[in-house]
C-alpha positions in Angstrom: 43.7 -24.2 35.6 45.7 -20.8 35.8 45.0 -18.1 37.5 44.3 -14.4 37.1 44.2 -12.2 39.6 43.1 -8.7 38.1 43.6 -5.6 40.6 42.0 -2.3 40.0 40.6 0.6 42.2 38.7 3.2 39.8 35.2 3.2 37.8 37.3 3.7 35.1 39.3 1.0 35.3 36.0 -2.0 36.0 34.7 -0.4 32.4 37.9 -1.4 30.6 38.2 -4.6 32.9 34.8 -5.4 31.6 35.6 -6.2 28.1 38.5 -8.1 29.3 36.8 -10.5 31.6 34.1 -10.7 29.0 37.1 -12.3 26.6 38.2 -14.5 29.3 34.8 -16.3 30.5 34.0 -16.4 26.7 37.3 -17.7 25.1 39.8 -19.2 27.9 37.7 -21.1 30.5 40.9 -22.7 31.6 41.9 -19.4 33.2 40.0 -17.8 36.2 39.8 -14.5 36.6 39.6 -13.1 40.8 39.1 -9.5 40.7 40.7 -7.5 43.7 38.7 -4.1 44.4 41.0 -1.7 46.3 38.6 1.0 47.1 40.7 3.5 46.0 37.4 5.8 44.6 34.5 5.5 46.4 31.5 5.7 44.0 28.1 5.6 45.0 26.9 4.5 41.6 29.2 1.7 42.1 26.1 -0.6 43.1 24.8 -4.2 41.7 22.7 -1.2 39.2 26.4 -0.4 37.8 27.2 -4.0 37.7 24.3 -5.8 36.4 23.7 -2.4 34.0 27.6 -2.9 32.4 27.5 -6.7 32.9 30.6 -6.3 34.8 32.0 -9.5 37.3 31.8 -8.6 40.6 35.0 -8.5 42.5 36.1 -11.5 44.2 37.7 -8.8 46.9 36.7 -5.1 48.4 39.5 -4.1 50.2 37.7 -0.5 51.5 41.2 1.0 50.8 40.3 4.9 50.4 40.6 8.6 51.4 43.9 8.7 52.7 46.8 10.2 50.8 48.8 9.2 48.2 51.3 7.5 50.1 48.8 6.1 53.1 46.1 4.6 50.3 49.5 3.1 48.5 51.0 1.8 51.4 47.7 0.5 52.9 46.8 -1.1 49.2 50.3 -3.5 49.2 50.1 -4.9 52.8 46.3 -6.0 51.8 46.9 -7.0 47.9 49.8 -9.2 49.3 47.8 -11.1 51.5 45.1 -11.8 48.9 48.1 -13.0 46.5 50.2 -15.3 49.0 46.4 -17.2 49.9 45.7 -17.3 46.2 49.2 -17.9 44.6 48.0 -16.6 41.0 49.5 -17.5 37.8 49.6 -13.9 36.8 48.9 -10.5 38.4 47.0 -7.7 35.5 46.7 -4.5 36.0 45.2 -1.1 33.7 46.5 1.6 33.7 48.4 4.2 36.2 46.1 4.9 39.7 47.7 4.2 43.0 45.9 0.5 42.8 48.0 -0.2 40.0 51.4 0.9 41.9 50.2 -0.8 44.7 49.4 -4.0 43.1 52.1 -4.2 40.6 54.8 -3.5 43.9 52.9 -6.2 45.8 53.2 -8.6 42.9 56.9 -8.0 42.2 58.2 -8.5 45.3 56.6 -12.0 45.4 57.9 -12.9 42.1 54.5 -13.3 40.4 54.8 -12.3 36.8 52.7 -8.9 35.8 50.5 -8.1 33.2 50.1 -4.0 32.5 47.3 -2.8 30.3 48.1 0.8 29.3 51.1 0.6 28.7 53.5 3.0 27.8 51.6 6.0 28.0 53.2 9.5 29.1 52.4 12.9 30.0 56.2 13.4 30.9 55.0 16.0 33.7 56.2 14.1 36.6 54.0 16.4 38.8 51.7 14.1 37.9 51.2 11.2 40.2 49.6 9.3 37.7 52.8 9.7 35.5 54.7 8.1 38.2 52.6 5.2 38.8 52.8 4.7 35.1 56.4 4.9 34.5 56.8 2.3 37.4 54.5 0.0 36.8 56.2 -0.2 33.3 59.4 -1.0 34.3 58.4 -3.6 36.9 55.7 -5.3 34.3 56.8 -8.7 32.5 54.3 -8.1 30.2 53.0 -4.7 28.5 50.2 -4.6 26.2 50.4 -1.0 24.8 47.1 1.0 23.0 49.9 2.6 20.1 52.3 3.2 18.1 53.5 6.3 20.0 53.2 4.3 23.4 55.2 1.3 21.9 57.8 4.3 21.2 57.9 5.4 24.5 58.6 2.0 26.3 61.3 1.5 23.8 62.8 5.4 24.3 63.2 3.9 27.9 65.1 0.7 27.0 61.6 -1.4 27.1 61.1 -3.2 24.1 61.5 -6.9 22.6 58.4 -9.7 23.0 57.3 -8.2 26.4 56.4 -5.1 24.5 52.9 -6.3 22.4 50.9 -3.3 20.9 47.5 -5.1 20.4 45.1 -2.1 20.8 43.2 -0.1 23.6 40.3 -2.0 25.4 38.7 1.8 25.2 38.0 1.2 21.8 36.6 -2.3 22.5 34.4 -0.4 25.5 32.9 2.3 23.5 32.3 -0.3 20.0 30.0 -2.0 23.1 28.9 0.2 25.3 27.7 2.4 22.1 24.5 -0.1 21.3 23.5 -0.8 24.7 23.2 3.2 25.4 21.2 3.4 22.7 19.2 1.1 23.7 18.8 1.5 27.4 19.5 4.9 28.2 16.7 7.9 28.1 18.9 10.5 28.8 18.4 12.7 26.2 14.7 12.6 26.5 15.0 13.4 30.3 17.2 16.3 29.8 14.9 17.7 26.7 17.9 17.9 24.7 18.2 17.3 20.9 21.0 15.4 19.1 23.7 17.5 17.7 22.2 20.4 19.5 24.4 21.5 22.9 27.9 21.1 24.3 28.9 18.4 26.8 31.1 19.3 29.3 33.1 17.7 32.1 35.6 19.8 34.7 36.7 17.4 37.5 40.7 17.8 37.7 41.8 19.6 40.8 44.3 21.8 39.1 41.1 23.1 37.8 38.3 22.8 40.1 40.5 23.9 43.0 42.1 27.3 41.8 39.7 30.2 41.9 40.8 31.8 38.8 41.0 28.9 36.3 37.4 28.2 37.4 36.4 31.8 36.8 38.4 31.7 33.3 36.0 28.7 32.5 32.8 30.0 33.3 33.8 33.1 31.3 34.1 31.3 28.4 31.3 29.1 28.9 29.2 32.0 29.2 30.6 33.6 25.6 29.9 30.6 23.9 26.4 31.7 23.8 25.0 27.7 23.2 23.6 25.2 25.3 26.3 23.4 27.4 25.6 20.3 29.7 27.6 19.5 32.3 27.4 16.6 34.6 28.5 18.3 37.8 30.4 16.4 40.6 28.9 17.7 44.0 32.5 18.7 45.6 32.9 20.5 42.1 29.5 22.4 42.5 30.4 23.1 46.3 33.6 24.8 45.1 31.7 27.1 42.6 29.4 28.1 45.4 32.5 28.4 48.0 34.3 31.3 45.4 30.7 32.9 44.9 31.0 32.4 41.2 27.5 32.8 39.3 26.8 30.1 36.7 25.9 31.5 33.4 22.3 30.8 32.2 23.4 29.2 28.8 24.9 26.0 31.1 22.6 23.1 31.9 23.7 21.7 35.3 22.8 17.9 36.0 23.7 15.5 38.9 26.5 13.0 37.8 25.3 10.1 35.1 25.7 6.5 34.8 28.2 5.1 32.2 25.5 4.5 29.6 24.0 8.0 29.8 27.3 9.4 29.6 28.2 7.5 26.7 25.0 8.3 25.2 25.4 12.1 25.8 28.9 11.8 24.1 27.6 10.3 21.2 25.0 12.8 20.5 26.8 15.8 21.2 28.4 18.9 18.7 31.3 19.1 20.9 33.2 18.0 23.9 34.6 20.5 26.4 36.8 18.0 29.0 39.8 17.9 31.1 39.3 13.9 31.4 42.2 11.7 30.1 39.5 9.1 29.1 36.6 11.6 27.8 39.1 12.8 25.1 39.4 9.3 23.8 36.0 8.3 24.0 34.9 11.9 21.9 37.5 10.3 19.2 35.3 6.9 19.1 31.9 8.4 19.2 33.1 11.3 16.2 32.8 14.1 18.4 35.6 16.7 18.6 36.9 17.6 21.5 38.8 20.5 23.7 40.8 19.9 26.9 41.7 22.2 28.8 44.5 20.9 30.1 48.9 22.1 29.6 49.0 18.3 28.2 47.4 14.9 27.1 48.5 11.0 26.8 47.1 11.0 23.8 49.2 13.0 21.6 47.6 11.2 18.7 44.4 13.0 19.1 46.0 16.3 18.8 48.2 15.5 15.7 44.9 14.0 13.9 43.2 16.9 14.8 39.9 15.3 16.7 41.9 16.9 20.1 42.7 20.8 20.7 44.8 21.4 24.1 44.2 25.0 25.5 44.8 27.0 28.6 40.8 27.8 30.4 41.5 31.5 29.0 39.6 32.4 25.9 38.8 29.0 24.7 35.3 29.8 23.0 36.9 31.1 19.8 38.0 27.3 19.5 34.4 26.3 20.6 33.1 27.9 17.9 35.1 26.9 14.9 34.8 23.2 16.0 30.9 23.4 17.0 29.9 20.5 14.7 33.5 19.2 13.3 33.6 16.5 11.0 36.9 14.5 10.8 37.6 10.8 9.7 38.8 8.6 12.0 39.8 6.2 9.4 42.9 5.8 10.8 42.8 3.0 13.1 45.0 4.3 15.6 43.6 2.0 18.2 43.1 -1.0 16.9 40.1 -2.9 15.2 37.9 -3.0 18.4 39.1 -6.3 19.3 42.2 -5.8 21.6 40.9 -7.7 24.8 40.4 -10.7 22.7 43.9 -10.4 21.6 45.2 -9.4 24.9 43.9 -13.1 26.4 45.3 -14.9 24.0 48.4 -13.3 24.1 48.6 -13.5 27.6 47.6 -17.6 28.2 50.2 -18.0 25.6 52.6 -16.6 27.8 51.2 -18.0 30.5 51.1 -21.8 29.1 54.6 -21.3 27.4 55.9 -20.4 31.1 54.2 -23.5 33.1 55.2 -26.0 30.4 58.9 -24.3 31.3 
């Protein structure tokens, strides 16, 4: 039987491992999947509720690696991930994406000479003040195998010399995740109902980035235009984001509907239903795409450069962004394109990967 070990640190990250394991138990039961937890982001909602609610495995691992800075959580993550890989001597080490688990892990594997599987591939922001960008462009280059969400990542790998058979643009596991995630919110979560809110009817917005959250005046140049925008606007609050509002005595504007953080499903479900997206998430921007919501991040740039080319994503500064609210309250646009696949990627990514994986063994 081979052997899997799949290494991620962020809620993020167990929602897109989800649909992956799901391929796995359903259509390679000669593979088993062990799932290594870093720790990396502690989440309270990261209970057997956000398990059992997702149907997500539980991981086979917590390593309680968290808090520390980037270089302590990094270093801290490899001397523990390579302990768990020399006991377990998998067949193959997978990874999503670019947080410091996925450094860690990918370093950890490549020094033992265990082959790596990156999901996410290819992605750039090309603002190297990014620590995500660095974990990203590493990870690349160290990966055997990269399984890349589009055309314009696929481009990127090969701008960088990466390209040939190790190179396989199958899709995004998002897409898979929200196709999913999409009926069971309808059917399980009462968010909408709790909040008093009708469909179509109010603004979603998420501000969690520090660049944003932690500078006085880009958080006053928010609220300002939150407060011009003169419609309902929801916002799931983090508590160290509501702290730092209180901490520059800024007043939140009446037209903003404050709420404690949601679950997945709840946050899906208030996606789906609103007339707009206000966000400075990498993954909210994708998920307003699937759901037919347009979106605005306020953010100098995105990963998903598709987005803004189609349209369904506007990048702006936090100054004066309600005259962009405004014209896109309600925005229709096709998504017809099928940028990111046909909502089947993990399935393909598992049988891509224990072809590779059999091909090797056999050699």
């Amino acid at each position: 039987m081979m052997k899997i070990i799949t290494i991620i640190g962020a809620r993020p990250q167990f929602i897109k491992a989800s649909v992956v394991s799901r391929a796995f138990a359903l259509h390679k039961p000669s593979i088993q999947e062990m799932i290594i937890h870093t720790g990396q982001h502690y989440d309270s909602n990261m209970s057997d509720i956000f398990f059992n609610e997702l149907d997500i495995k539980k991981p086979d691992y917590n390593l309680g690696i968290g808090g520390g800075s980037h270089g302590q959580n990094t270093g801290r993550m490899i001397e523990k991930i390579e302990t768990v890989l020399l006991h377990e001597q998998p067949d193959c080490v997978l990874v999503y994406g670019d947080t410091d688990s996925t450094l860690a892990g990918t370093l950890a594997a490549v020094k033992l000479h265990i082959p790596i599987a990156h999901i996410e591939a290819g992605l750039r922001s090309f603002n190297r003040q990014m620590p995500e960008e660095i974990n990203r462009i590493l990870t690349d280059h160290a990966a055997n195998l990269l399984f890349t969400p589009t055309n314009i990542a696929t481009k990127n790998l090969s701008n960088e010399g990466i390209k040939g058979d190790q190179v396989q643009q199958l899709g995004d596991v998002m897409y898979d995740v929200a196709l999913y995630y999409a009926h069971k919110a309808e059917k399980n979560s009462r968010i909408l109902k709790t909040e008093k809110l009708d469909s179509k009817n109010y603004i979603l917005a998420t501000v969690h980035r520090a660049e944003n959250t932690d500078n006085i005046t880009q958080m006053k140049n928010i609220l300002s235009s939150f407060a011009a925008i003169n419609k309902i606007i929801v916002w799931p609050i983090h508590p160290r984001t509501r702290k730092r509002i209180n901490d520059y005595g800024l007043a939140i504007p009446h037209t903003i509907k404050l709420i404690d953080p949601v679950g997945y499903l709840d946050m899906v479900m208030l996606e789906k239903h609103a007339s707009l997206i206000i966000t400075d998430s990498g993954g909210v921007q994708k998920e307003a795409f699937f759901h037919k919501v347009a979106c605005i991040t306020l953010r100098e740039e995105t990963e998903w450069l598709e987005l803004i080319e189609l349209g369904a994503n506007i990048l702006h500064s936090t100054i004066g962004f309600e005259k962009e609210v405004l014209s896109n309250f309600n925005k229709i646009f096709k998504d017809n394109h099928n940028i990111y696949g046909s909502g089947n990627a993990a399935d393909k990514i598992v049988d891509y990967l224990y072809y590779e994986l059999k091909k090797s063994n056999k050699g």
